[in-house]
N, CA, C, O and CB atoms as a CASP TS submission, in Angstrom:
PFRMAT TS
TARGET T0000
AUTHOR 0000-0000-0000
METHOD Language model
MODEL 1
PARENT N/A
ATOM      1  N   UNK     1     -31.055 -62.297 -99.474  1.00  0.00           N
ATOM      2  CA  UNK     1     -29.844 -62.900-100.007  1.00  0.00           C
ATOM      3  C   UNK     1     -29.847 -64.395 -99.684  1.00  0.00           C
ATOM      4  O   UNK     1     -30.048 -64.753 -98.524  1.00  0.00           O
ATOM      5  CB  UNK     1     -28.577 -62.208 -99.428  1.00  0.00           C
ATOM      6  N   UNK     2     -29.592 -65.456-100.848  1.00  0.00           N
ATOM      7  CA  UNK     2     -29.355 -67.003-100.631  1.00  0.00           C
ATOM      8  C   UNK     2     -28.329 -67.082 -99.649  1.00  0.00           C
ATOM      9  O   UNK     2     -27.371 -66.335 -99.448  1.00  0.00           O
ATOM     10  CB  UNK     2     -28.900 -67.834-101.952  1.00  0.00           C
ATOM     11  N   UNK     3     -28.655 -68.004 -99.137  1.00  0.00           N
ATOM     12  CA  UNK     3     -27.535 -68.532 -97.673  1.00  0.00           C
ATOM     13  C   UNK     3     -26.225 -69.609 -98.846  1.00  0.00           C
ATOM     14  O   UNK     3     -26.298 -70.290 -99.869  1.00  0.00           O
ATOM     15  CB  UNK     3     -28.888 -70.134 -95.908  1.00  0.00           C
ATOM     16  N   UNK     4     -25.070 -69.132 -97.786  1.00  0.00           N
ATOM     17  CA  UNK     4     -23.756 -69.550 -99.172  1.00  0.00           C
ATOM     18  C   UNK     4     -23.465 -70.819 -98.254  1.00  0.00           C
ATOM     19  O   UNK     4     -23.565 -70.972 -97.036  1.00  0.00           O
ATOM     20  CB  UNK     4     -21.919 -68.165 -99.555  1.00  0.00           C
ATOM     21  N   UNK     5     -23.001 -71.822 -99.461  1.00  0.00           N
ATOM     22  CA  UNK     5     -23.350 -73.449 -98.835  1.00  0.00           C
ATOM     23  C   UNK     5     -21.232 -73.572 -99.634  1.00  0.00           C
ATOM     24  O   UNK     5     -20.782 -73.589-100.780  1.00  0.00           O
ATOM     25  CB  UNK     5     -25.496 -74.917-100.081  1.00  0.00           C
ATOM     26  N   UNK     6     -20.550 -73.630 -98.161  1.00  0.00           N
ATOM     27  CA  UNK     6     -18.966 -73.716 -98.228  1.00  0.00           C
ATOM     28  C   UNK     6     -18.888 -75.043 -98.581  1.00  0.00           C
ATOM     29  O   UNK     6     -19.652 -75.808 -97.992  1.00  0.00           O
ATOM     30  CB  UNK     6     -18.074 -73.370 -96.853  1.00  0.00           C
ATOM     31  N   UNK     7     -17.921 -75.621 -99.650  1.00  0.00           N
ATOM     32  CA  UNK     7     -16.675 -77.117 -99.458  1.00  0.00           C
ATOM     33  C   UNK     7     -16.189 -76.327 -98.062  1.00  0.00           C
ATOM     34  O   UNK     7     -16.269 -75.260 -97.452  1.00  0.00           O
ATOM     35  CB  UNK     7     -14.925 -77.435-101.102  1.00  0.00           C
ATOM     36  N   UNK     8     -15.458 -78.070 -98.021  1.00  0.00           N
ATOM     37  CA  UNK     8     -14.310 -78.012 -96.959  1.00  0.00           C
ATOM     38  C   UNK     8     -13.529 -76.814 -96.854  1.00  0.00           C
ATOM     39  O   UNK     8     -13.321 -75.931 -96.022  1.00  0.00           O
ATOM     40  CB  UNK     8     -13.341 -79.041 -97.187  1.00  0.00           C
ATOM     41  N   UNK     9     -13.119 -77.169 -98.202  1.00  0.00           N
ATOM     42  CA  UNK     9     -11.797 -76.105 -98.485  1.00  0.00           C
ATOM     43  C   UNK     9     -12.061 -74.656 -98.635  1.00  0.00           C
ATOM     44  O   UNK     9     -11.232 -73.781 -98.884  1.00  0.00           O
ATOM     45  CB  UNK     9     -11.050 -76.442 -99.845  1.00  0.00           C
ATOM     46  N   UNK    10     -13.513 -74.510 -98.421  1.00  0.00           N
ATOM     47  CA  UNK    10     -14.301 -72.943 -98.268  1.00  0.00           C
ATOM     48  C   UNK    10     -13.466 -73.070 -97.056  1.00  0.00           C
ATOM     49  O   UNK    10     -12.252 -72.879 -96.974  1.00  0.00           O
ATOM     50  CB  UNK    10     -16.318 -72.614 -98.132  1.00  0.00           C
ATOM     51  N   UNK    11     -14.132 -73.352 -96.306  1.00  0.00           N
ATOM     52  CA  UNK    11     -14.168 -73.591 -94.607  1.00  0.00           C
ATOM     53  C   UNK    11     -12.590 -73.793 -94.152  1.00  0.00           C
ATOM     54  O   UNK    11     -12.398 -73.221 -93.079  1.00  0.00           O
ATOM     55  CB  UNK    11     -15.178 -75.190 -94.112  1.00  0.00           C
ATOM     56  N   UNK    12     -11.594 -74.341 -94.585  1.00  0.00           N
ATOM     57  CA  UNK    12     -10.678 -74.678 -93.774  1.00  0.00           C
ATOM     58  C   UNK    12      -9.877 -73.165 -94.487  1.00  0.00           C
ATOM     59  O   UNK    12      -8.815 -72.746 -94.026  1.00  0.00           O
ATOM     60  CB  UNK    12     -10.015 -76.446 -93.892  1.00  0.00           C
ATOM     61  N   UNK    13     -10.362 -72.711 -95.270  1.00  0.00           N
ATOM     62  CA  UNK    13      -9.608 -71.092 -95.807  1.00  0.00           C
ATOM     63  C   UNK    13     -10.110 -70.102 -95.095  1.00  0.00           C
ATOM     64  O   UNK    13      -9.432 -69.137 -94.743  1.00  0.00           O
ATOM     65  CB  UNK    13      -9.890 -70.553 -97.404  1.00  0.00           C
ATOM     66  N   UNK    14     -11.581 -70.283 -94.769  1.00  0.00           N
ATOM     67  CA  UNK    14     -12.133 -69.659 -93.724  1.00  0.00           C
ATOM     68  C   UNK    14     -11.890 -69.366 -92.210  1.00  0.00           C
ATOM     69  O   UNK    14     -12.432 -68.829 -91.244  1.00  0.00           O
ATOM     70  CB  UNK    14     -12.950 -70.097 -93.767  1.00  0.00           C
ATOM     71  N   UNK    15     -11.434 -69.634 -92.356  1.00  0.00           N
ATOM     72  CA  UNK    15     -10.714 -70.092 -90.933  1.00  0.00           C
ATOM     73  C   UNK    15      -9.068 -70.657 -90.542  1.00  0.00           C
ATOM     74  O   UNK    15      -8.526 -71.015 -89.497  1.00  0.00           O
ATOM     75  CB  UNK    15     -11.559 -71.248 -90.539  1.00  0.00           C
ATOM     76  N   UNK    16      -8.669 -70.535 -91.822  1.00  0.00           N
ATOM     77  CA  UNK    16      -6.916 -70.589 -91.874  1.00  0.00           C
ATOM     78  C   UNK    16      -6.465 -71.631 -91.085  1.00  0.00           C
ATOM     79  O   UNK    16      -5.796 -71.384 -90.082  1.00  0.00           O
ATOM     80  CB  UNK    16      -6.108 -69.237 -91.280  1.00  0.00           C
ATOM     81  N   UNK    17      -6.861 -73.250 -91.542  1.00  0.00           N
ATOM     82  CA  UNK    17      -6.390 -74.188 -90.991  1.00  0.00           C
ATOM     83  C   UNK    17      -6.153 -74.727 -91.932  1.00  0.00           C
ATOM     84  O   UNK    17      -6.507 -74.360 -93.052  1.00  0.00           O
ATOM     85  CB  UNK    17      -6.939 -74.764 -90.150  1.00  0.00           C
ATOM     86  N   UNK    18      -5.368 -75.917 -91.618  1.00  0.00           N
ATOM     87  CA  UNK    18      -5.032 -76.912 -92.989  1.00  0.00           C
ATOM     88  C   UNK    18      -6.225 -78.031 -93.023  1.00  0.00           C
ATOM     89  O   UNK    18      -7.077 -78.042 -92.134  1.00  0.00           O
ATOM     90  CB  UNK    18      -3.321 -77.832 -92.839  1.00  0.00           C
ATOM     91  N   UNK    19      -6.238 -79.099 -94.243  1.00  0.00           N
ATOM     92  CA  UNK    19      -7.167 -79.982 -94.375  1.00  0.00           C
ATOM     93  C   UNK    19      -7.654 -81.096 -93.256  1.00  0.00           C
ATOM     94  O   UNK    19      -8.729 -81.559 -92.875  1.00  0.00           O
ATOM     95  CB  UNK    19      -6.770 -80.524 -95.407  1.00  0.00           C
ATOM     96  N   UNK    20      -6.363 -81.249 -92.971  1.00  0.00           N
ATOM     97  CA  UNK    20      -6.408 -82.425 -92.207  1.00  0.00           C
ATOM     98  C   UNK    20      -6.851 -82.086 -90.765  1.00  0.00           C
ATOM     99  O   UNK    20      -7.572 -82.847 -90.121  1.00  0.00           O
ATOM    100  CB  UNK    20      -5.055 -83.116 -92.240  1.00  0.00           C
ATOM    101  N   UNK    21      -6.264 -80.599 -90.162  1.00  0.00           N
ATOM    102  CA  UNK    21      -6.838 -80.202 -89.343  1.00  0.00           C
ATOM    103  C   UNK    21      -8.250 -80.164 -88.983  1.00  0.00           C
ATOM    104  O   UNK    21      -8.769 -80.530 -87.928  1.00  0.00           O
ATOM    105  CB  UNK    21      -6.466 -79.444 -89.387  1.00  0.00           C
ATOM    106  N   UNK    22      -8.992 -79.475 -90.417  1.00  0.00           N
ATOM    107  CA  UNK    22     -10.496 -79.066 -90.589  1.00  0.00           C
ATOM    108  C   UNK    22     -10.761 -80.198 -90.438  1.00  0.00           C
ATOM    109  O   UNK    22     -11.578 -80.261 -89.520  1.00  0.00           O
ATOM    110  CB  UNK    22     -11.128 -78.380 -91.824  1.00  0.00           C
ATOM    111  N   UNK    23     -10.384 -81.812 -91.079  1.00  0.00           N
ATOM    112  CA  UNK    23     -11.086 -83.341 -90.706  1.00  0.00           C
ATOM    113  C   UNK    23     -10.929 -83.637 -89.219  1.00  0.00           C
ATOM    114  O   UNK    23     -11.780 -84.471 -88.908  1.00  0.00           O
ATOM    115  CB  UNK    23     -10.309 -84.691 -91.559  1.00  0.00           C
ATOM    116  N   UNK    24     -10.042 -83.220 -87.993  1.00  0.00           N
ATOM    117  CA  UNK    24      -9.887 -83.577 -87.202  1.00  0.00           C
ATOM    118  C   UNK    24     -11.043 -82.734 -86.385  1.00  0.00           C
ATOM    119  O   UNK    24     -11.673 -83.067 -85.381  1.00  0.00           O
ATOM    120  CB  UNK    24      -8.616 -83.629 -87.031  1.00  0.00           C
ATOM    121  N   UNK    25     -11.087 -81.801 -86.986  1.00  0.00           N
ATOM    122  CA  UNK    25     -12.212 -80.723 -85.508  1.00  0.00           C
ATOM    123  C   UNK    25     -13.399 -80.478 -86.290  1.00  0.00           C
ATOM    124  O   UNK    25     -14.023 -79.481 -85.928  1.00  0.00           O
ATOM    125  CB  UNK    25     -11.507 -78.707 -84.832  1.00  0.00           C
ATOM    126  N   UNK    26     -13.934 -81.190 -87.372  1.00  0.00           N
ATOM    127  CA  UNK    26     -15.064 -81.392 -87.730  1.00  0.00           C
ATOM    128  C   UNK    26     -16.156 -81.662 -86.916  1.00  0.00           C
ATOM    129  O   UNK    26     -16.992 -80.759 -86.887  1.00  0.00           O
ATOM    130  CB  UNK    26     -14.963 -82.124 -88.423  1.00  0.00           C
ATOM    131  N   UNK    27     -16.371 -82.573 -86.297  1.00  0.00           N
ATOM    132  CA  UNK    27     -16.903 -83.108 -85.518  1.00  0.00           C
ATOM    133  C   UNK    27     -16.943 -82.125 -83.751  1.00  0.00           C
ATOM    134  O   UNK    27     -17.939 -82.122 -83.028  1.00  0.00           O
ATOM    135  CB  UNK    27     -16.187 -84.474 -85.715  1.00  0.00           C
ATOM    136  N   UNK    28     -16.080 -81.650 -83.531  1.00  0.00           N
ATOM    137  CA  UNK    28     -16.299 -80.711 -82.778  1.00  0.00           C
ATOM    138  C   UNK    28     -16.660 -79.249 -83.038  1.00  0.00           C
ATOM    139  O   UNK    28     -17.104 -78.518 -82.152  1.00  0.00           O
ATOM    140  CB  UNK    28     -15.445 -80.776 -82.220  1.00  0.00           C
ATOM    141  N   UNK    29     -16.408 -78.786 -84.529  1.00  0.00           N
ATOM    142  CA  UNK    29     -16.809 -77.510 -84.616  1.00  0.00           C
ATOM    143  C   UNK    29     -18.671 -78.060 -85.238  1.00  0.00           C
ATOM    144  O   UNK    29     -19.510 -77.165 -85.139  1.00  0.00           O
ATOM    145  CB  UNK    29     -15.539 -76.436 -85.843  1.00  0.00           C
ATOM    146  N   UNK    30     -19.044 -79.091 -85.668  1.00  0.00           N
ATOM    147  CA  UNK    30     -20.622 -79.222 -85.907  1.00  0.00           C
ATOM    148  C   UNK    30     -21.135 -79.328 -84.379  1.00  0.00           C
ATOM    149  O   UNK    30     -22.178 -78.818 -83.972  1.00  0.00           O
ATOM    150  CB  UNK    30     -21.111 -80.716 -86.928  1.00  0.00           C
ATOM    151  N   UNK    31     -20.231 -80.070 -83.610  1.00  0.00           N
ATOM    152  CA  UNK    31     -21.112 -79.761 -82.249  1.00  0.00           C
ATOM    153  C   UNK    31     -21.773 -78.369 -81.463  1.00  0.00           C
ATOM    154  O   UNK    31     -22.802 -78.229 -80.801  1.00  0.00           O
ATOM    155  CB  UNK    31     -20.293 -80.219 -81.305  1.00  0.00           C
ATOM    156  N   UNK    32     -20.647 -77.384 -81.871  1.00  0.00           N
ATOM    157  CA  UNK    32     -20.707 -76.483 -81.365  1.00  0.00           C
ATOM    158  C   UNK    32     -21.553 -75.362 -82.081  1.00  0.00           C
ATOM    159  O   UNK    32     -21.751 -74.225 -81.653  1.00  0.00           O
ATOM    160  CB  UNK    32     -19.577 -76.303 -81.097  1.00  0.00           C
ATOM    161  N   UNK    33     -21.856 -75.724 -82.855  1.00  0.00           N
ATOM    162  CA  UNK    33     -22.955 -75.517 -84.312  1.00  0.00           C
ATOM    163  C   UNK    33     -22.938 -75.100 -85.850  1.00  0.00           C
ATOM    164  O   UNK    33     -23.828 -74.535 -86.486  1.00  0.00           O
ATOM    165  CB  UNK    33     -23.756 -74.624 -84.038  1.00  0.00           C
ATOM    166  N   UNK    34     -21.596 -75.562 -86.307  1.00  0.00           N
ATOM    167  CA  UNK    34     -21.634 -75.652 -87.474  1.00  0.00           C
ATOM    168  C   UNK    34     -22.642 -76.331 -88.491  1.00  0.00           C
ATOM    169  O   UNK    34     -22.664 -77.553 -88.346  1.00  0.00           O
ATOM    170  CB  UNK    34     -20.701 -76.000 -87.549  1.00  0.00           C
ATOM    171  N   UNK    35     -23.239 -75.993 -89.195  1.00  0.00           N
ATOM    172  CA  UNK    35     -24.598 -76.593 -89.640  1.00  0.00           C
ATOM    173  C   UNK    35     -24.154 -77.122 -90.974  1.00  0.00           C
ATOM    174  O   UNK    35     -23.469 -76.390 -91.689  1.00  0.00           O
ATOM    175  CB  UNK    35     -25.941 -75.475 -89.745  1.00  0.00           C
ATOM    176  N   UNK    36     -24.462 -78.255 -91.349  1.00  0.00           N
ATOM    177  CA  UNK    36     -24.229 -79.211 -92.461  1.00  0.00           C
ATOM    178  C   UNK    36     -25.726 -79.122 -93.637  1.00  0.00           C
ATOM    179  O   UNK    36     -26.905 -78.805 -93.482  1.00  0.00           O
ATOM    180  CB  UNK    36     -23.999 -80.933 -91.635  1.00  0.00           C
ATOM    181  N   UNK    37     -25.136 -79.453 -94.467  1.00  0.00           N
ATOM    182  CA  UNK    37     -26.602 -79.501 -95.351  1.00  0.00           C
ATOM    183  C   UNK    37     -26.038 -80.813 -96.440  1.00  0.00           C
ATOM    184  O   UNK    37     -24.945 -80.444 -96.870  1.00  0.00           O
ATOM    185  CB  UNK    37     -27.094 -77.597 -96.401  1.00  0.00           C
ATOM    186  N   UNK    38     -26.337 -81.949 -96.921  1.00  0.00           N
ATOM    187  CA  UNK    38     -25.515 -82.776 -97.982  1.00  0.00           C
ATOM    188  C   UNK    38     -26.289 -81.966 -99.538  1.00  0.00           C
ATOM    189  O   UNK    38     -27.325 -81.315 -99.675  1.00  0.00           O
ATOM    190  CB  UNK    38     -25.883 -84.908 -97.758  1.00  0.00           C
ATOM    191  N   UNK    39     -25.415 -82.311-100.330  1.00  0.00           N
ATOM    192  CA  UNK    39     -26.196 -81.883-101.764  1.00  0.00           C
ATOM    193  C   UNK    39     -25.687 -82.759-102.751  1.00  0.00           C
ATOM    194  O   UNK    39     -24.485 -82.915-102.967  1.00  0.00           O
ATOM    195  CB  UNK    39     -25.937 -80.292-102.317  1.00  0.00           C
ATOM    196  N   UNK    40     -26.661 -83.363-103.383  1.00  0.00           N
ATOM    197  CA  UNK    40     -25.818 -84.522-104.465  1.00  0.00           C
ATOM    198  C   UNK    40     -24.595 -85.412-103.769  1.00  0.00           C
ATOM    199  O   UNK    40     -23.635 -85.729-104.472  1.00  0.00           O
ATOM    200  CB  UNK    40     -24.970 -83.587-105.844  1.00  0.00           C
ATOM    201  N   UNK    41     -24.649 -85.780-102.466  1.00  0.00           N
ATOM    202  CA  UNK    41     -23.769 -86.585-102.006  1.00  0.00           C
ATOM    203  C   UNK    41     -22.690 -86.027-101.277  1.00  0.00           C
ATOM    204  O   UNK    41     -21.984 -86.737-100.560  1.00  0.00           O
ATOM    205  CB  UNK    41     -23.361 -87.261-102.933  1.00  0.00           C
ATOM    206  N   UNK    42     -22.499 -84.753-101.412  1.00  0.00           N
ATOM    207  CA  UNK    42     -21.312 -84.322-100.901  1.00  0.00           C
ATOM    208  C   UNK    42     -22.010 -83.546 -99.715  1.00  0.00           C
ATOM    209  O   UNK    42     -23.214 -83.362 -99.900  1.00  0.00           O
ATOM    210  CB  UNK    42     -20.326 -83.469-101.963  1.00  0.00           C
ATOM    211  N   UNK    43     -21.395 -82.964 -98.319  1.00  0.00           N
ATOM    212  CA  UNK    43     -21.537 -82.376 -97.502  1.00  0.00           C
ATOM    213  C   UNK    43     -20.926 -80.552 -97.965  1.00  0.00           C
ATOM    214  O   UNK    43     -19.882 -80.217 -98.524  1.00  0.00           O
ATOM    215  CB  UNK    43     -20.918 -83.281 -96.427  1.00  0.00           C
ATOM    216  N   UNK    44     -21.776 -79.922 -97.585  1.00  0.00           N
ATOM    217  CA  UNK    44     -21.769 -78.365 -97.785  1.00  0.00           C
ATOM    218  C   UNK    44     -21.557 -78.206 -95.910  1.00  0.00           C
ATOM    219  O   UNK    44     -21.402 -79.035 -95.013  1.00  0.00           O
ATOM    220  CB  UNK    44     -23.600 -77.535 -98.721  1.00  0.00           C
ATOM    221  N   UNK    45     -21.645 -76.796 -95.946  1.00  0.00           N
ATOM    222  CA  UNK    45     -21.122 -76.291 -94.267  1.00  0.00           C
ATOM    223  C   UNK    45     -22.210 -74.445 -94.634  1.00  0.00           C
ATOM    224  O   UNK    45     -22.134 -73.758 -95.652  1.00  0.00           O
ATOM    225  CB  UNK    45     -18.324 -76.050 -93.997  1.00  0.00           C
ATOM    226  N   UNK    46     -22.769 -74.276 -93.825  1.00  0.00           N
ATOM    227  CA  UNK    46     -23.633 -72.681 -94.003  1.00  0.00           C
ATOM    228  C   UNK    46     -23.371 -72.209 -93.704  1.00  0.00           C
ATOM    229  O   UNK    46     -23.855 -72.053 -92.582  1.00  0.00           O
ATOM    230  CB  UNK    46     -24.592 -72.153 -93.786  1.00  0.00           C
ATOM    231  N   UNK    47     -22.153 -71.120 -94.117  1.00  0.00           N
ATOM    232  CA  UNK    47     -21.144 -69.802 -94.308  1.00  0.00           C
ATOM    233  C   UNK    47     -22.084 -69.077 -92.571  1.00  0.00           C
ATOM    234  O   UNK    47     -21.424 -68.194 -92.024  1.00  0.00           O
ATOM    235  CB  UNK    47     -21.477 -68.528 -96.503  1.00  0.00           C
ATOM    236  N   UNK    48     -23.327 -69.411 -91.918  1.00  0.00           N
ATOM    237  CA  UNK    48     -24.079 -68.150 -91.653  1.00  0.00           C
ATOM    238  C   UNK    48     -23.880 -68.734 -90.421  1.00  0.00           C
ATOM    239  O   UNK    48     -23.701 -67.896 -89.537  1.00  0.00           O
ATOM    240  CB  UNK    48     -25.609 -67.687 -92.278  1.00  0.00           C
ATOM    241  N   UNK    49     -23.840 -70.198 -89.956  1.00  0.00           N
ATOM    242  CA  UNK    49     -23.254 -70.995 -88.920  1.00  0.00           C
ATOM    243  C   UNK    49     -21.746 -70.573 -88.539  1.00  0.00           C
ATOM    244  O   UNK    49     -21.366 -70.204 -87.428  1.00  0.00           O
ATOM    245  CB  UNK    49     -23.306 -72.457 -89.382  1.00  0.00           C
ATOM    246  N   UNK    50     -21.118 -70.685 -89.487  1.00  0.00           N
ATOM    247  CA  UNK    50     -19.798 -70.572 -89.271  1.00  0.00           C
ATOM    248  C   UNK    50     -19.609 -69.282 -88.749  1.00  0.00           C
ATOM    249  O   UNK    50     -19.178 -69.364 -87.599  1.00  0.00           O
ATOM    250  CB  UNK    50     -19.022 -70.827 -90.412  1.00  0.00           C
ATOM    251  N   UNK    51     -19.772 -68.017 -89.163  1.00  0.00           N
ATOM    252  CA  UNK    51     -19.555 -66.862 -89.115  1.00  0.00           C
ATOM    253  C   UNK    51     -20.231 -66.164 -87.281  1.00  0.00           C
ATOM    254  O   UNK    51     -19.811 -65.257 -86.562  1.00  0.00           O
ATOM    255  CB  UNK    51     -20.281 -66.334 -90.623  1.00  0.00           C
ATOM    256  N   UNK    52     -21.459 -67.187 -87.127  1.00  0.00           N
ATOM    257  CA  UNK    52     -21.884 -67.120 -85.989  1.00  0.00           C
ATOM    258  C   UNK    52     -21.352 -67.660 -84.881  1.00  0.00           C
ATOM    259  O   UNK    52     -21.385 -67.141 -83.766  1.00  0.00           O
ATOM    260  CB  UNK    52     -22.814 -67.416 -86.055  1.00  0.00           C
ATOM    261  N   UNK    53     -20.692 -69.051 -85.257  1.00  0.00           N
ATOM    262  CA  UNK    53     -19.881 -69.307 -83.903  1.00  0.00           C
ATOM    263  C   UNK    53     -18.295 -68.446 -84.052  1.00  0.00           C
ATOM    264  O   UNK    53     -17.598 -68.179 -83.073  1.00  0.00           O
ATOM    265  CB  UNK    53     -19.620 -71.240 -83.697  1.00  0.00           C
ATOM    266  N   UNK    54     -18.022 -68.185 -85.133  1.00  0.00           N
ATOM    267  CA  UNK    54     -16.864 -67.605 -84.833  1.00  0.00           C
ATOM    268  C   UNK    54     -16.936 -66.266 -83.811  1.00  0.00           C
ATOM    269  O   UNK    54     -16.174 -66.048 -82.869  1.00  0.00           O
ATOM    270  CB  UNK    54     -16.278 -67.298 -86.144  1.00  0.00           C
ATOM    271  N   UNK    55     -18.109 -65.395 -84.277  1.00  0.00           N
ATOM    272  CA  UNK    55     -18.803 -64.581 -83.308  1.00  0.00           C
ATOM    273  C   UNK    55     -19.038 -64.213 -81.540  1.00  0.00           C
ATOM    274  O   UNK    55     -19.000 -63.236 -80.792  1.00  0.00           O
ATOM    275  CB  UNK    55     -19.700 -64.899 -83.677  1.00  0.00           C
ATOM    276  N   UNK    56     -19.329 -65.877 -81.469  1.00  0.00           N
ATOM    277  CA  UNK    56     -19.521 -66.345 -80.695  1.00  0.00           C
ATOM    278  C   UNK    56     -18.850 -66.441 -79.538  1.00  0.00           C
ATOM    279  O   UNK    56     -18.928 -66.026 -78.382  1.00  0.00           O
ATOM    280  CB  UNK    56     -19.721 -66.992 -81.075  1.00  0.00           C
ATOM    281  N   UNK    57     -17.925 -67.354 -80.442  1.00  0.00           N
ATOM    282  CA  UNK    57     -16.588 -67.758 -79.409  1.00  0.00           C
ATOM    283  C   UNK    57     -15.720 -66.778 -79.161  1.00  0.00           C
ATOM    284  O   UNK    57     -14.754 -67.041 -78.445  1.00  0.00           O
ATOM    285  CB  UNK    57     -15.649 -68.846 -79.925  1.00  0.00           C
ATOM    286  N   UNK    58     -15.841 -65.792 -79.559  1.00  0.00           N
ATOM    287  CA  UNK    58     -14.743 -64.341 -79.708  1.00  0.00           C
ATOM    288  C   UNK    58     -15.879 -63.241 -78.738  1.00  0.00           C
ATOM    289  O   UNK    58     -15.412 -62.604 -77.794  1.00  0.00           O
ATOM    290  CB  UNK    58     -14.421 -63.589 -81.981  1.00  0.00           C
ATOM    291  N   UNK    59     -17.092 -63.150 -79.039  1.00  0.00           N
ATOM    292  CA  UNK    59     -17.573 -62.686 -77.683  1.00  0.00           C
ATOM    293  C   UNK    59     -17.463 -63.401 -76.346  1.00  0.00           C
ATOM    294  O   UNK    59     -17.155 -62.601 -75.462  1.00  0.00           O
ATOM    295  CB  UNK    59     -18.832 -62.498 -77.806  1.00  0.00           C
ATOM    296  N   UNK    60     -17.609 -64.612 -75.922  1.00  0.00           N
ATOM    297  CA  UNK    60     -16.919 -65.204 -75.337  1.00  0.00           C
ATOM    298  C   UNK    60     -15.992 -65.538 -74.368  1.00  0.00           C
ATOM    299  O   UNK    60     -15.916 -65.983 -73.223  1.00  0.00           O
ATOM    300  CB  UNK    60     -16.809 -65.286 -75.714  1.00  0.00           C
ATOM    301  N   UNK    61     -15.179 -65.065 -75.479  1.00  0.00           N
ATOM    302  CA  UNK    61     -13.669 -65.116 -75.109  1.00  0.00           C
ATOM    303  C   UNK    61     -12.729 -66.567 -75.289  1.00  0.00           C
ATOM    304  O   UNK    61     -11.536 -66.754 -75.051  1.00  0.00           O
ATOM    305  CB  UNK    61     -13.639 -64.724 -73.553  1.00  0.00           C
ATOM    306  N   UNK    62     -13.993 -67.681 -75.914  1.00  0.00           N
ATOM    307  CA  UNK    62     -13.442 -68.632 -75.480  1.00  0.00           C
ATOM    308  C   UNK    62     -13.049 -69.236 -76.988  1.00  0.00           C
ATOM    309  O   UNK    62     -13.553 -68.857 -78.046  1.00  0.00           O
ATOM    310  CB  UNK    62     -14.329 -69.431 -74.442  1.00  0.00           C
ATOM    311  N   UNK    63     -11.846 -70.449 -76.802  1.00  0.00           N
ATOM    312  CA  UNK    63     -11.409 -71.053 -78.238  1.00  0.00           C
ATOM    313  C   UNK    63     -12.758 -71.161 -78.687  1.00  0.00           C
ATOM    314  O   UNK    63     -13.742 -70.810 -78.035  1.00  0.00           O
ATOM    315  CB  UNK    63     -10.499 -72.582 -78.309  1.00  0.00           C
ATOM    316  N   UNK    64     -12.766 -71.901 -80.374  1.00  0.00           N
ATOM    317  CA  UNK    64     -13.318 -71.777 -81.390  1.00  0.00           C
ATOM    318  C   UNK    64     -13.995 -73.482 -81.278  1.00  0.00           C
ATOM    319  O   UNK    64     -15.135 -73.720 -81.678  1.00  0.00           O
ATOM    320  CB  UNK    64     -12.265 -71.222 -82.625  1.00  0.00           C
ATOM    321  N   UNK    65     -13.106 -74.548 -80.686  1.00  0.00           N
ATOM    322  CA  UNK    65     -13.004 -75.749 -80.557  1.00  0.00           C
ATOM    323  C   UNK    65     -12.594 -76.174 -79.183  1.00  0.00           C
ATOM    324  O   UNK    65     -12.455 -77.369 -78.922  1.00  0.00           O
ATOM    325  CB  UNK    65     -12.237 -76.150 -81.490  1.00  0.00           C
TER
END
């Protein structure tokens, strides 16, 4: 199966935050390993990253950010 390449607005539905939120913890949820890919100029996010730290942080126990 192709790996699914999210917009923002994949991602900030994904995760039930608002926009401005998702711009503020950008930068901390790629640290923590959200994986970026650009395509034609725009930034994508890899559904397979995301799904893994959410994973993650919930085995864990710990926030998301």
């Amino acid at each position: 199966m192709a790996e699914q390449l999210l917009t923002p607005t994949d991602v900030k539905n994904k995760l039930r935050i608002s926009r401005s939120k998702f711009y503020r913890l950008r930068a901390k949820l790629i640290a923590n390993g959200m994986q970026t890919v650009k395509v034609d100029g725009s930034v994508k996010y890899l559904e397979s990253s995301i799904d893994n730290l959410i994973l993650r942080c919930a085995s864990e126990g710990k926030p998301l950010v």
